[in-house]
TIZAMAR-514459 format. One record per residue (C-alpha): residue number from 1; x, y, z; residue in one letter. Coordinates in Angstrom, 2 decimals, always signed. Layout:
! TIZAMAR-514459
(atom NUM, (X, Y, Z), A);
...
***
This chain:
! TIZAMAR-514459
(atom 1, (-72.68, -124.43, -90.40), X);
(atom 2, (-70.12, -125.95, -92.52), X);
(atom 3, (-69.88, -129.77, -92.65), X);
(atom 4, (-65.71, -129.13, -93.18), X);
(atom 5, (-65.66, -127.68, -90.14), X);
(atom 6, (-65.88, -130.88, -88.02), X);
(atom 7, (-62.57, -132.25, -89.99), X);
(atom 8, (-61.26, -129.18, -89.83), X);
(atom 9, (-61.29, -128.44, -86.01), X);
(atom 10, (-60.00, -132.34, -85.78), X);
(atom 11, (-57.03, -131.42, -87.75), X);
(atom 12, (-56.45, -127.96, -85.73), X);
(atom 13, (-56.83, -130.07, -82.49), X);
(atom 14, (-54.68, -132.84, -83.29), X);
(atom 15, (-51.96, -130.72, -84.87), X);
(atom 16, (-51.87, -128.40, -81.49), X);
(atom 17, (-51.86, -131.54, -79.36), X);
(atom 18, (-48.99, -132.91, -81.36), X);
(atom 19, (-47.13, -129.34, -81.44), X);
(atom 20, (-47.44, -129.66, -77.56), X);
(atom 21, (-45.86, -132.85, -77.25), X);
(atom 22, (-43.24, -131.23, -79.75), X);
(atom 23, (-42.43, -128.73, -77.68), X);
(atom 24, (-42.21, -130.77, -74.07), X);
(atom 25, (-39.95, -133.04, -76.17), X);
(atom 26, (-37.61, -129.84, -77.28), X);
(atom 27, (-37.40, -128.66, -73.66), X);
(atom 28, (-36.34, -132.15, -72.64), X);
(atom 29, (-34.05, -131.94, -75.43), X);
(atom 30, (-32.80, -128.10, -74.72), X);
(atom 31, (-32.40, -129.37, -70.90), X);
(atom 32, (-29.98, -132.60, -71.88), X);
(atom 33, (-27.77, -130.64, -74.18), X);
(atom 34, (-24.16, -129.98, -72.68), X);
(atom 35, (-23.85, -126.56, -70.70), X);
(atom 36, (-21.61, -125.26, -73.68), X);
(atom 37, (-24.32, -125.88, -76.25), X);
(atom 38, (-25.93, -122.22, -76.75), X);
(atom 39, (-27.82, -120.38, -79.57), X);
(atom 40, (-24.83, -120.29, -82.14), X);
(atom 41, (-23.33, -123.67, -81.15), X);
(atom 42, (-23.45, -126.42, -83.49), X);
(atom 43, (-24.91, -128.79, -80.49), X);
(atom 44, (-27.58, -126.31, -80.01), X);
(atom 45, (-28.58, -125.38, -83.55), X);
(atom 46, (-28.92, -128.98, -84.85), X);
(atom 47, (-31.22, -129.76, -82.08), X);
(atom 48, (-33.47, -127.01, -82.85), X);
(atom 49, (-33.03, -127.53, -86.37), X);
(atom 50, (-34.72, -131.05, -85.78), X);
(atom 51, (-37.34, -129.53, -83.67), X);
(atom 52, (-38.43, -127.00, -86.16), X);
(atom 53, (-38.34, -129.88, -88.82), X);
(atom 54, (-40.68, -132.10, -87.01), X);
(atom 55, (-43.07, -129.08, -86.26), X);
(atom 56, (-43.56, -127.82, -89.64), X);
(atom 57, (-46.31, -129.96, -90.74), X);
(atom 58, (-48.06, -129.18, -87.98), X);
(atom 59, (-47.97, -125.46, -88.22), X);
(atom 60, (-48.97, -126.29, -91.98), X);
(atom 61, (-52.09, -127.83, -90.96), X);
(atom 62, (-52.73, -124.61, -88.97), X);
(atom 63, (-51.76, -122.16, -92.03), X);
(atom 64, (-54.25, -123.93, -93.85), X);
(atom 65, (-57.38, -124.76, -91.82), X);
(atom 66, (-56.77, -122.00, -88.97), X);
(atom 67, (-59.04, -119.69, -91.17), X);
(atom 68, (-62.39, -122.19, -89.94), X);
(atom 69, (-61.89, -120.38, -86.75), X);
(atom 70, (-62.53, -117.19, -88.15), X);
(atom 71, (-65.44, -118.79, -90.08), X);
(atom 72, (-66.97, -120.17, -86.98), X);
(atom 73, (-66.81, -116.93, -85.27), X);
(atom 74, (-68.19, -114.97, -88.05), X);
(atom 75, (-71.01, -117.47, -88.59), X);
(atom 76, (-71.91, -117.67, -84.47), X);
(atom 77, (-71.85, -113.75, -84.72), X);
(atom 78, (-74.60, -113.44, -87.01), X);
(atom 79, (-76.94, -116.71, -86.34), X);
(atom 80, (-79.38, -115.91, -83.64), X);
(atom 81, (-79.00, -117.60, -80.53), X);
(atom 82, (-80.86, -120.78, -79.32), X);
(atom 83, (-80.42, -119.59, -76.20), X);
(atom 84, (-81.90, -115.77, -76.29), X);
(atom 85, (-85.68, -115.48, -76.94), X);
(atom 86, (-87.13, -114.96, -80.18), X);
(atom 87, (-87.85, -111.11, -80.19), X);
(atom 88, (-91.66, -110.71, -80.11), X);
(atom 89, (-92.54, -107.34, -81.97), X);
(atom 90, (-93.88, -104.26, -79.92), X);
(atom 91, (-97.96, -104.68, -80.19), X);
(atom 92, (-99.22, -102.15, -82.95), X);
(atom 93, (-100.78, -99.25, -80.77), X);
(atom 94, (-104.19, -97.76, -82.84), X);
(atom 95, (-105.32, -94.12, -82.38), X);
(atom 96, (-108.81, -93.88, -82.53), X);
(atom 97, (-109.54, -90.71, -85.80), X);
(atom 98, (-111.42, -88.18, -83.92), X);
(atom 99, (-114.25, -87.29, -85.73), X);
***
């Protein structure tokens, strides 16, 4: 285990809990714009613009610490398991030599 990966995972957690509220705040947004503002419109493409602008440190954060989860995973694949028993080997069978 990694001591970074604590931070890290706080920083992956916090920026998807803030992208989140990003995004409930851009459908709130998208859903008090004037029927005439589409994709295209000025109305539209500001908002967005905003949104995006706001989000981008966030997906940052991801870019750069994202690649602990792949860490993690590798790391839990190969460390044994406190959970399955230690494998006890087979008991060494002796033939008797016939004489």
């Amino acid at each position: 285990m990694q001591s970074r990966w604590v931070y890290q995972l706080g920083v992956l957690r916090d920026a998807l809990d803030r992208l989140d509220e990003l995004h409930e705040q851009w459908l709130a947004t998208r859903d008090a714009l004037p029927a005439t503002a589409k994709p295209g419109t000025a109305d539209f493409d500001d908002a967005l613009a905003e949104h995006h602008a706001e989000s981008w440190s966030y997906l940052d954060d991801w870019a750069t610490h994202g690649k602990a989860l792949r860490e993690i995973n590798s790391a839990a694949r190969k460390a044994r398991s406190p959970l399955a028993p230690t494998p006890v080997p087979a008991p060494v069978r002796r033939i008797a030599a016939r004489k």
